[in-house]
N, CA, C and O of each residue as an XYZ file, in Angstrom:
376
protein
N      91.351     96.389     90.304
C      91.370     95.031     90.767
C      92.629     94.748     91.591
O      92.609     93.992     92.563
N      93.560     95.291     91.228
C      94.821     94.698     91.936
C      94.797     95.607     93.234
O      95.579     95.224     94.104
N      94.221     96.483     93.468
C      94.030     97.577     94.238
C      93.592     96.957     95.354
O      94.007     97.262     96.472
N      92.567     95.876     95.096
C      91.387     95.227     96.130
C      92.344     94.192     96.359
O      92.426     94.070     97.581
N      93.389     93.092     95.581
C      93.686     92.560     95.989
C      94.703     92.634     96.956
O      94.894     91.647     97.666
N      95.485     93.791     97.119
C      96.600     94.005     97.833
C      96.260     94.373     99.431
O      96.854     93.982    100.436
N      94.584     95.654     99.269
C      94.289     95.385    100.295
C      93.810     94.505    100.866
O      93.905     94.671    102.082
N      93.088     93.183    100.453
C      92.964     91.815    101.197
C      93.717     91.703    101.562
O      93.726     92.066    102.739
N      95.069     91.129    101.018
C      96.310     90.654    101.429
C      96.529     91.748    102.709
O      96.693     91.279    103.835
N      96.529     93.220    102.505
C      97.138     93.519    104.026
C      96.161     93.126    105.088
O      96.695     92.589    106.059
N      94.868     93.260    105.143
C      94.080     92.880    105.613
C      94.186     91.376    106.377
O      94.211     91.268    107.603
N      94.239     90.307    105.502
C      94.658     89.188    105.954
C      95.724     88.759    106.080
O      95.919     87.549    105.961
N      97.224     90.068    106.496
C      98.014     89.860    107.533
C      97.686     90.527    108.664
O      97.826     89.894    109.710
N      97.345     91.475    108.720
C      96.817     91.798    109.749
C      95.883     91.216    110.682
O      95.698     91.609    111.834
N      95.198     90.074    110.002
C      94.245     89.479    110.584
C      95.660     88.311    111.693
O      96.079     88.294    112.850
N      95.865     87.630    110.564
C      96.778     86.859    111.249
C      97.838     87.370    112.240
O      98.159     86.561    113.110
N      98.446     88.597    112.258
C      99.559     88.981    113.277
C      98.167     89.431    114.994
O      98.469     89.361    116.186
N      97.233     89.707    114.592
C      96.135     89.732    116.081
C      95.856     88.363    116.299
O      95.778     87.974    117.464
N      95.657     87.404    115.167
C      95.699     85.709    115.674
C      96.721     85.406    116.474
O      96.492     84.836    117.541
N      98.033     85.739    116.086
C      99.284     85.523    116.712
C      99.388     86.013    117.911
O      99.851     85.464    118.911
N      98.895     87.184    117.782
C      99.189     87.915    119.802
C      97.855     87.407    120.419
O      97.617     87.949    121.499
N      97.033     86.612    120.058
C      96.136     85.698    120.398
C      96.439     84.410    121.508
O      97.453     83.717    121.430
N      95.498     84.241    122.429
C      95.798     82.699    122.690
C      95.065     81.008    122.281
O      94.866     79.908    122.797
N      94.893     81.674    121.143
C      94.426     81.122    120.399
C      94.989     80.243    119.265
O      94.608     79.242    118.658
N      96.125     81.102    119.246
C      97.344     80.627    117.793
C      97.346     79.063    118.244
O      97.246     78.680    119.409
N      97.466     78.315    117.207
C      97.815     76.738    117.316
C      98.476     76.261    116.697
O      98.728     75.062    116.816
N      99.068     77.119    115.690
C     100.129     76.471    114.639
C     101.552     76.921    115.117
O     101.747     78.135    115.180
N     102.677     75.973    115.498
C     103.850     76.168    115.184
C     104.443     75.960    113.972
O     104.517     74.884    113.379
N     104.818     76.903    113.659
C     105.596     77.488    112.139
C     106.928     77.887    112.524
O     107.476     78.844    111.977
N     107.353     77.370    113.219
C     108.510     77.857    113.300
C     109.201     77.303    114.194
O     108.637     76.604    115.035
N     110.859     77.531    114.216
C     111.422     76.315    115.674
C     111.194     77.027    117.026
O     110.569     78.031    117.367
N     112.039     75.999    117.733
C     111.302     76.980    119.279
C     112.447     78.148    119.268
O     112.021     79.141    119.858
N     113.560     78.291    118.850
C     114.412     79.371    118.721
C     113.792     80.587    118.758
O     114.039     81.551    119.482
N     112.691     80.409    117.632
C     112.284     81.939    117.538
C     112.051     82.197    116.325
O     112.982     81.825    115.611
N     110.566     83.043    115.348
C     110.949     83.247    114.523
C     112.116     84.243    114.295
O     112.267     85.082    115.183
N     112.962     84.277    113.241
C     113.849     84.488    112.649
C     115.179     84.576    113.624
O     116.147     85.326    113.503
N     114.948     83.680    114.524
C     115.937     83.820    115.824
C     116.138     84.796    117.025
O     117.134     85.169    117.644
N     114.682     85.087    117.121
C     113.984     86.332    117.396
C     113.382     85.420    118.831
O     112.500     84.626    118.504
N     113.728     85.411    120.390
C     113.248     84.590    120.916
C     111.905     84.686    121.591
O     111.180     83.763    121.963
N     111.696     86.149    121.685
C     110.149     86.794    121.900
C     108.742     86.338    121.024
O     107.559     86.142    121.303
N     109.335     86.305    120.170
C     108.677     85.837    118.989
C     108.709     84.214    119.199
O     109.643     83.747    118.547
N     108.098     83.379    119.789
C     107.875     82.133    120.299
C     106.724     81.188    119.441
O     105.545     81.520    119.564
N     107.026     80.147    118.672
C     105.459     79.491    117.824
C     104.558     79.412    118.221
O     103.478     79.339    117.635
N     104.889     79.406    119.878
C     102.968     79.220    120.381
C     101.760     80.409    120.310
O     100.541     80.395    120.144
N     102.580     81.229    120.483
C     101.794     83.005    120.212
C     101.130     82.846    121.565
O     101.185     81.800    122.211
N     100.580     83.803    121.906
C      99.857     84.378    123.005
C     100.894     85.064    123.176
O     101.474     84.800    124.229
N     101.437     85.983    122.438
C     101.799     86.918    123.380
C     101.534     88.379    124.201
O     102.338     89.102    124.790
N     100.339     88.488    124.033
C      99.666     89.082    124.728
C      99.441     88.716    126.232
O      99.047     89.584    127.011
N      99.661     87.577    126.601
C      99.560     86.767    127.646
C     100.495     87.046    128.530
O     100.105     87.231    129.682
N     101.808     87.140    128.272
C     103.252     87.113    128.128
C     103.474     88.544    128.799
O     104.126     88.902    129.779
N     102.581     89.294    127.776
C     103.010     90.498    127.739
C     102.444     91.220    129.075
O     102.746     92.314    129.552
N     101.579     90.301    129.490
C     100.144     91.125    130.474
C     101.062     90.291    131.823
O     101.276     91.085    132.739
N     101.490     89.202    132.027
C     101.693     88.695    132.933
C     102.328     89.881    133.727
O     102.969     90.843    133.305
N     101.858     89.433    135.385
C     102.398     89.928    136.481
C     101.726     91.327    136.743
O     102.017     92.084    137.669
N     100.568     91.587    135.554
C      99.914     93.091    135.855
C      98.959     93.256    136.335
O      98.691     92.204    136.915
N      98.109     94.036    136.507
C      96.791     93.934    137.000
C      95.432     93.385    136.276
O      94.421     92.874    136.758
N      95.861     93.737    134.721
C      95.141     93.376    133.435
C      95.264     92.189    133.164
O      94.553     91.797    132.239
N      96.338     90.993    133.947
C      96.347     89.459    133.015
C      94.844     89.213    133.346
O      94.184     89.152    132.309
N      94.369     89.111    134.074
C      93.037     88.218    134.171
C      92.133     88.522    132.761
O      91.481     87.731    132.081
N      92.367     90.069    132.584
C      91.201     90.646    131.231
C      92.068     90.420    129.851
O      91.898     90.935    128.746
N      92.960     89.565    130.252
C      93.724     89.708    128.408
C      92.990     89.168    127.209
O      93.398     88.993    126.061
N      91.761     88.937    127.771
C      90.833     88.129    126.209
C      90.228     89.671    125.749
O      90.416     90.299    124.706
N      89.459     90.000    126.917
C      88.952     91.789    126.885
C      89.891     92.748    125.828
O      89.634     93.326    124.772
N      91.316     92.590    126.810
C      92.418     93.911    126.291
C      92.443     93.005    125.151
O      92.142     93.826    124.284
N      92.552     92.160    124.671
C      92.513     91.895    122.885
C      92.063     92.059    121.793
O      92.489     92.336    120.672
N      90.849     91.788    122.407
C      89.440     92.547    121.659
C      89.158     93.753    121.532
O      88.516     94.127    120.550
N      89.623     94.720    122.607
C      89.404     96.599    122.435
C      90.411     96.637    121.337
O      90.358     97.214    120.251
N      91.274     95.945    121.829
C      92.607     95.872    120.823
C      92.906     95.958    119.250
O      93.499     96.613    118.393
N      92.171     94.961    119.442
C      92.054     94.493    117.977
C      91.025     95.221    117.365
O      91.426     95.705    116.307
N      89.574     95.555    117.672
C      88.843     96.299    117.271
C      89.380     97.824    116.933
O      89.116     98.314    115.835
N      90.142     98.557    117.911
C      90.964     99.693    117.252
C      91.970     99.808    116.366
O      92.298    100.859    115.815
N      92.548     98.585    116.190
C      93.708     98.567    115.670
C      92.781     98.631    114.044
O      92.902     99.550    113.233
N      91.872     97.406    113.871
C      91.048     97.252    112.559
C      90.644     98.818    111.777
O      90.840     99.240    110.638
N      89.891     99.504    113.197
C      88.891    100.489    112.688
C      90.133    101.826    112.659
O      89.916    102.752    111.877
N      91.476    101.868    113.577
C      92.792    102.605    112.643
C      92.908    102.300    111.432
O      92.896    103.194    110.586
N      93.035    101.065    111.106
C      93.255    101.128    109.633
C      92.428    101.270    108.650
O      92.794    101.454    107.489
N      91.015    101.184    109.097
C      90.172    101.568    108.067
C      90.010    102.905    107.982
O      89.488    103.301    106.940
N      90.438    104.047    109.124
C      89.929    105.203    108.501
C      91.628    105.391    108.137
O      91.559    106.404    107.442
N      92.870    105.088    108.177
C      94.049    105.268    107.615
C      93.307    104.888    105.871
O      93.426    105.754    105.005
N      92.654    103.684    105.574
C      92.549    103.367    104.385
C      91.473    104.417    103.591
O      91.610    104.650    102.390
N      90.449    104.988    104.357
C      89.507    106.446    104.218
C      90.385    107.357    103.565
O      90.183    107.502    102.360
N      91.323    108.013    104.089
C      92.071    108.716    104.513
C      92.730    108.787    102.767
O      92.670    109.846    102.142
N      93.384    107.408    102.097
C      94.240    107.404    101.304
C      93.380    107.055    100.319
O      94.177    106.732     99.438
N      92.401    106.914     99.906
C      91.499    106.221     98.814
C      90.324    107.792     98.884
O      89.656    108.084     99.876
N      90.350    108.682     97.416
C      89.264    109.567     97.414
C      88.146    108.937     96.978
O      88.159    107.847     96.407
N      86.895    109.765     97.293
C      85.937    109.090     97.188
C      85.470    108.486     96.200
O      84.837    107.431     96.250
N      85.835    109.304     94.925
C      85.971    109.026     93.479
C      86.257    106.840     93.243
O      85.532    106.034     92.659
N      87.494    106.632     93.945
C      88.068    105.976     93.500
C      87.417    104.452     94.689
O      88.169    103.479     94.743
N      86.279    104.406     95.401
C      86.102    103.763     96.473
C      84.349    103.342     95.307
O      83.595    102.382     95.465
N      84.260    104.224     94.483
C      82.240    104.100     93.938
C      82.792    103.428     92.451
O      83.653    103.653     91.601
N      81.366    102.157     92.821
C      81.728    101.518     91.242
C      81.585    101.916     89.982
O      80.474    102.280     89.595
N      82.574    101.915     89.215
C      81.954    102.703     87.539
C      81.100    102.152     87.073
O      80.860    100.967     87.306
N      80.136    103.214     85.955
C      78.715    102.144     85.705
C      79.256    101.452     84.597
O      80.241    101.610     83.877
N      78.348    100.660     84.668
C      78.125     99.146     83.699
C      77.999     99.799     82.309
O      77.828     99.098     81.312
């Protein structure tokens, strides 16, 4: 049980840090300084936006987010394959 819960939790940071390089983010959490005084790190997020500006790719940055994010997910699921034997992934019987 605690096993499942920890991977949610990474899971749903991970979800949220691709919200963040999103332009989508809408929450400021933080001052405009920066998180942790970090000025790249900006509350509005998109930084993917940021990051693409001036290239040939800004126009596709919703695209490059999505390949993005879809590899980044399906890295960590076979990283999570990878560390969990099969044994330990099948439910014990009732």
């Amino acid at each position: 049980m605690m096993r499942r819960i920890v991977m949610l939790a990474s899971v749903a940071l991970l979800v949220a840090v691709l919200f963040y390089l999103s332009r989508f983010w809408f929450l400021a959490l933080w001052p405009r300084a920066g998180l942790f005084g970090i000025e790249a790190l900006r509350p509005q997020g998109g930084l993917l936006a940021v990051w693409l500006r001036g290239t040939v790719a800004a126009p596709f940055e919703l695209l490059v987010w999505a390949v993005g994010s879809f590899a980044v997910l399906t890295f960590g699921q076979k990283l999570h394959d990878r560390m969990t034997s099969p044994d330990q992934t099948q439910d014990p019987d009732p």
